[in-house]
C-alpha positions in Angstrom: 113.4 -19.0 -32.0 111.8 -19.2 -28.8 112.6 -15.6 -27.4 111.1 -13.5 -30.1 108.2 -16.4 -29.7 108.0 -15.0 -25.9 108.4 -11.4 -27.3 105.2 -11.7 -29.8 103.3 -13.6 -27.0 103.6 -11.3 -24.3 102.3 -8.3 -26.2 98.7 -10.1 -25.6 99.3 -12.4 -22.9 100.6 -12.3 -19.1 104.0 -14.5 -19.9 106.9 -16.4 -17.5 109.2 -18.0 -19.1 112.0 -20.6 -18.3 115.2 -21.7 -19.9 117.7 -24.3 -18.3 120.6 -21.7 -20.1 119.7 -18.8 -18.1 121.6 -16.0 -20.2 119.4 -17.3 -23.4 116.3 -15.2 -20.7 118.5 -12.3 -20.9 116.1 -9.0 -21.3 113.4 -10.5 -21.6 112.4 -8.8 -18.8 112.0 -5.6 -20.5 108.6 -7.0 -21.8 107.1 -7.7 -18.4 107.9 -11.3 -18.8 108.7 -13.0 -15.2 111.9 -15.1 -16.0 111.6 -18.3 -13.6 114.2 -20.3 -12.0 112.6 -23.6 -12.3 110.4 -25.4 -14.2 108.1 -25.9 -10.8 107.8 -21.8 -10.8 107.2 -21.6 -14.9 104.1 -24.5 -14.1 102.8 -22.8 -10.8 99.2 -21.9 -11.9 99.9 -21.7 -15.5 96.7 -22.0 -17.9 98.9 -22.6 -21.0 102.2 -24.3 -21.2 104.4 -23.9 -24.4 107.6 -25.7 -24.5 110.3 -26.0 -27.4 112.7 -28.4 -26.9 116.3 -29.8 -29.5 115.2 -33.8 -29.5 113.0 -36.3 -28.2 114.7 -36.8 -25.0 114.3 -33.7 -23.5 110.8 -32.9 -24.4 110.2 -37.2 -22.7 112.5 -36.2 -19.7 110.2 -33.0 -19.0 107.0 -35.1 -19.2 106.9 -36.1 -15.8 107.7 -32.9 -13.8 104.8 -30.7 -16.4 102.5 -34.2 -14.9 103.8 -33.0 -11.4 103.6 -29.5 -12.1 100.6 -28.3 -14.0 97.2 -27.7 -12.4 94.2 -30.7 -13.6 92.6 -29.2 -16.9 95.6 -26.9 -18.3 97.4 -27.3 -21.6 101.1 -27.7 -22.9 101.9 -27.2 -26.1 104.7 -29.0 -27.6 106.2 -26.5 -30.4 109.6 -29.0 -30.8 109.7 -31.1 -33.7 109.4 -34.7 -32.3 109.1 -38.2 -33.9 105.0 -38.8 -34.2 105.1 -41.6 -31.5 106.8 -39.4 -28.5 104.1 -37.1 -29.3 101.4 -40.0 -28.6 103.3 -41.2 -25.7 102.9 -37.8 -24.3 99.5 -37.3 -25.2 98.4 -40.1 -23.5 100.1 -39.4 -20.5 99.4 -35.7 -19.8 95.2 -36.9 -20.6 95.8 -39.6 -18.2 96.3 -36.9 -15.7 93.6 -34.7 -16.8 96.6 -32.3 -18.5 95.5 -31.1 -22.2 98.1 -31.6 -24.5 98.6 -30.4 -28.6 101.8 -31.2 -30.5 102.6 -27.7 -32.6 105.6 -27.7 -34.4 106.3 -24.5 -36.5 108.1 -23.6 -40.0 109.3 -20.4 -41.3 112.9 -20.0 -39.0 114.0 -17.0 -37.0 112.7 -14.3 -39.4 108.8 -16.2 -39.0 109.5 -16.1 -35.5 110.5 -12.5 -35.5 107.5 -11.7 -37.5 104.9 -14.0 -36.0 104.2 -15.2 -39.2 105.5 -19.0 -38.2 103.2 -21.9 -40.0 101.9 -23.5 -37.0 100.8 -27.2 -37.3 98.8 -28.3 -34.8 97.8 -32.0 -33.7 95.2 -33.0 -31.0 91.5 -32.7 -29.6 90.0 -30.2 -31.9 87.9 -28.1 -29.0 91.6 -27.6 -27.2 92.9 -26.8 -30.6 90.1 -24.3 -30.8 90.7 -23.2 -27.2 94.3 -22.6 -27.8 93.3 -20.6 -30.9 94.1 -17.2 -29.5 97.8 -17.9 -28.0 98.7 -19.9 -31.0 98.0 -16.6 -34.0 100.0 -14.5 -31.5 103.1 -16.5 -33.4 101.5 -16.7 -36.4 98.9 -19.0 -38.3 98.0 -22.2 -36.4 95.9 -24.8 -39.0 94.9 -27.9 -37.1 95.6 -30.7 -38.9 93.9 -33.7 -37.2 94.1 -35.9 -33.8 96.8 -36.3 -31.6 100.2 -36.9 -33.7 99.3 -35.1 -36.5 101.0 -31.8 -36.4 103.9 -34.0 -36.5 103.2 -35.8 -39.4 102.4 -32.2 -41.1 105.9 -31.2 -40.0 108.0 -34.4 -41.3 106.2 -33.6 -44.6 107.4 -29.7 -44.7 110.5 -30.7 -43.9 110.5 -33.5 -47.1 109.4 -30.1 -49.3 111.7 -28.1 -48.1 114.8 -30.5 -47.7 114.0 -31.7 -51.5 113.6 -28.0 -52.4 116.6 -26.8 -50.7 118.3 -29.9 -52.9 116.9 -28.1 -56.3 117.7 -24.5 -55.7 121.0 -26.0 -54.9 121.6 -27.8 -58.0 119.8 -24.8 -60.4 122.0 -22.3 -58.7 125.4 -24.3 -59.2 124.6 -24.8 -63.3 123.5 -21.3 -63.5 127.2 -20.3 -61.7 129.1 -22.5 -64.1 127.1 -21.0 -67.1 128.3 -17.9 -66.5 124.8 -16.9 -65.4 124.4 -14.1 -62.8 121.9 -16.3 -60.5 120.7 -13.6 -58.6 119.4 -13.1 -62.3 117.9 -16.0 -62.2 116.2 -16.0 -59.0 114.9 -12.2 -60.0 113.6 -14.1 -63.2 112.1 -16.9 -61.4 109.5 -14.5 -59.3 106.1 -15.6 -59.5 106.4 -18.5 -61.8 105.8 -22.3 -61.1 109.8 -22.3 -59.5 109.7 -19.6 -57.5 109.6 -20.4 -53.2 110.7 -18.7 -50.1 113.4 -21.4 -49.9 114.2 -20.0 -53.7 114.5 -16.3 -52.2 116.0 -17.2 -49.1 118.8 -20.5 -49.1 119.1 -19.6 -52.9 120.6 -16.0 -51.6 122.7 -17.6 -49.0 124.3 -20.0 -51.5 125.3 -17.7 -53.7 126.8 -15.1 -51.2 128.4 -18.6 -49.2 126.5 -17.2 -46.1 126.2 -20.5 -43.8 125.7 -19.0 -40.8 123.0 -21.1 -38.9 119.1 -20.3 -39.2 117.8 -23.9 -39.8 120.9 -26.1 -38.7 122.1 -28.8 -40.6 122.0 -31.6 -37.6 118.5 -30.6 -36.9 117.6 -31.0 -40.3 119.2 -34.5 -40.5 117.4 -35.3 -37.1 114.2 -34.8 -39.2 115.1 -36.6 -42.4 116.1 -39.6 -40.0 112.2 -39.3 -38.6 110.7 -38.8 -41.9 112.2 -42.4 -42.7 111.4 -44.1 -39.4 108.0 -43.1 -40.1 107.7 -43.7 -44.0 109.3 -46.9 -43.0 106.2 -47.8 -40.3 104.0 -47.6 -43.0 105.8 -50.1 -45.6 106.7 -47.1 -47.7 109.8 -46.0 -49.7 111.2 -42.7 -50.2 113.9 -42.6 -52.3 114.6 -38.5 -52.7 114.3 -37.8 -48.9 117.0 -41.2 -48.7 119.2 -39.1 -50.8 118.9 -35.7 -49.4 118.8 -37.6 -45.6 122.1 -39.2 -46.6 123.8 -35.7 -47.9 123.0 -34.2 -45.0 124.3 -37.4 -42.6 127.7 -36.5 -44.9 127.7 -32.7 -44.2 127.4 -33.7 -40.4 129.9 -36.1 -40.3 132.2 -34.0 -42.2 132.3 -31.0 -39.4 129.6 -29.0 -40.5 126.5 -30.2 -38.6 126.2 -26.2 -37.4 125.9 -24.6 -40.6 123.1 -23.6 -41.9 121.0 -26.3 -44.0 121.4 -23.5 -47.3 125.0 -25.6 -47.1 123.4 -28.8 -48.7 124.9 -26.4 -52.1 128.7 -27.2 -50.9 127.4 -30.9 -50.6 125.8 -30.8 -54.0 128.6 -29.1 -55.9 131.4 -32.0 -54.4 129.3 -34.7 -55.7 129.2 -32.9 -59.1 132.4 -32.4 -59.5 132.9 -29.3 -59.4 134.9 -27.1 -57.2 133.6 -24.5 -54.6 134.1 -21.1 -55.4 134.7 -20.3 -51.5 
């Protein structure tokens, strides 16, 4: 997601960029973005800092060179999906250098990315929120949600929708199949009524044409189920449907598929139902 990210951003903004995996840079270039060789060169004099990151651990190992790196009064923006306390911790010590920091995770996948129409949810001090207004709508539509930690809240709770969601367009589309229903049909049908979703149009299309090939992987989707309920679980609360679909997922990974896409929650679906795929 993060190249055509860059691509959108530098159509309004003087960008460099910086990837560990070099070859993942690989024309960017051809939009006057500067690809750096270190993360000491990406932070050189840089006003805004964006980074997007798998897990945890690497946006926490980064921390201290960005607190070495970037200039008294700057921002970084933390776009990775993060457990809500790693993006406290790293609040609080970016601000305790004078570093601005907002945690911004993003929905809407490759194609939102692509079309810079990603929901952007953003946590922090509202006036940097507001300052950071301009770079943030060049990838789509930033809402900010509340202090520091929020936009991570915000994303745990997408992900809940559209885990859950991905769980019931999988179950409507396998009784439609063994029906006898067309449930492309179905989906047609569906438009503009109380059922219809993106997740509908989208996943509901890949299940039905068994087209697994990764957008939204299935370990990252586990990762966030697992931080929905170390969260829910912080606050002495109980989430029984995101325990089921976290727990489908944990199977999918463990049986070899942690890469597909998380549309593939269907093949999980349709072995606990007994019936057999159509693969």
């Amino acid at each position: 997601m993060g190249y055509p990210m860059a691509q959108n951003i530098s159509k309004f903004f003087r960008l460099k960029v910086y990837n560990r995996t070099k070859n993942k840079t690989i024309g960017l270039e051809n939009f006057n973005i500067k690809i750096c060789e270190s993360i000491d060169q990406v932070c050189k004099d840089c006003d805004f800092l964006i980074t997007m990151l798998p897990s945890d651990n690497e946006v926490l190992d980064i921390t201290p060179k960005l607190i070495q790196y970037m200039k008294k009064n700057s921002v970084v923006i933390d776009m990775s999906s993060t457990k809500v306390n790693t993006a406290k911790k790293i609040y609080t010590e970016l601000k305790n250098k004078n570093i601005n920091f907002l945690d911004a995770p993003v929905s809407g996948g490759p194609e939102g990315a692509k079309k810079a129409t990603l929901a952007i949810m953003v946590g922090g001090d509202q006036n940097i929120f507001e300052k950071s207004t301009e770079l943030l709508k060049t990838m789509g539509e930033p809402t900010w949600v509340g202090l520091n930690g929020s936009g991570q809240v915000a994303k745990l709770c997408n992900q809940i929708i559209v885990g859950i969601n991905i769980g019931a367009v999988a179950e409507a589309i396998i009784l439609c199949e063994k029906s006898g229903v067309d449930p492309k049909k179905l989906i047609k049908a569906l438009k503009g009524g109380f059922a219809d979703s993106l997740v509908l149009r989208n996943h509901g299309i890949r299940m039905i044409e068994k087209d697994f090939i990764p957008r939204g992987k299935n370990s990252t989707h586990l990762k966030d189920m697992v931080n929905i309920l170390e969260q829910a679980n912080k606050n002495d609360l109980d989430l029984p449907i995101s325990k089921i679909i976290k727990l489908m997922f944990e199977n999918l990974c463990k049986s070899g598929f942690s890469n597909d896409d998380h549309s593939s929650l269907y093949n999980e679906i349709l072995k606990n139902s007994g019936a057999h795929s159509q693969n």
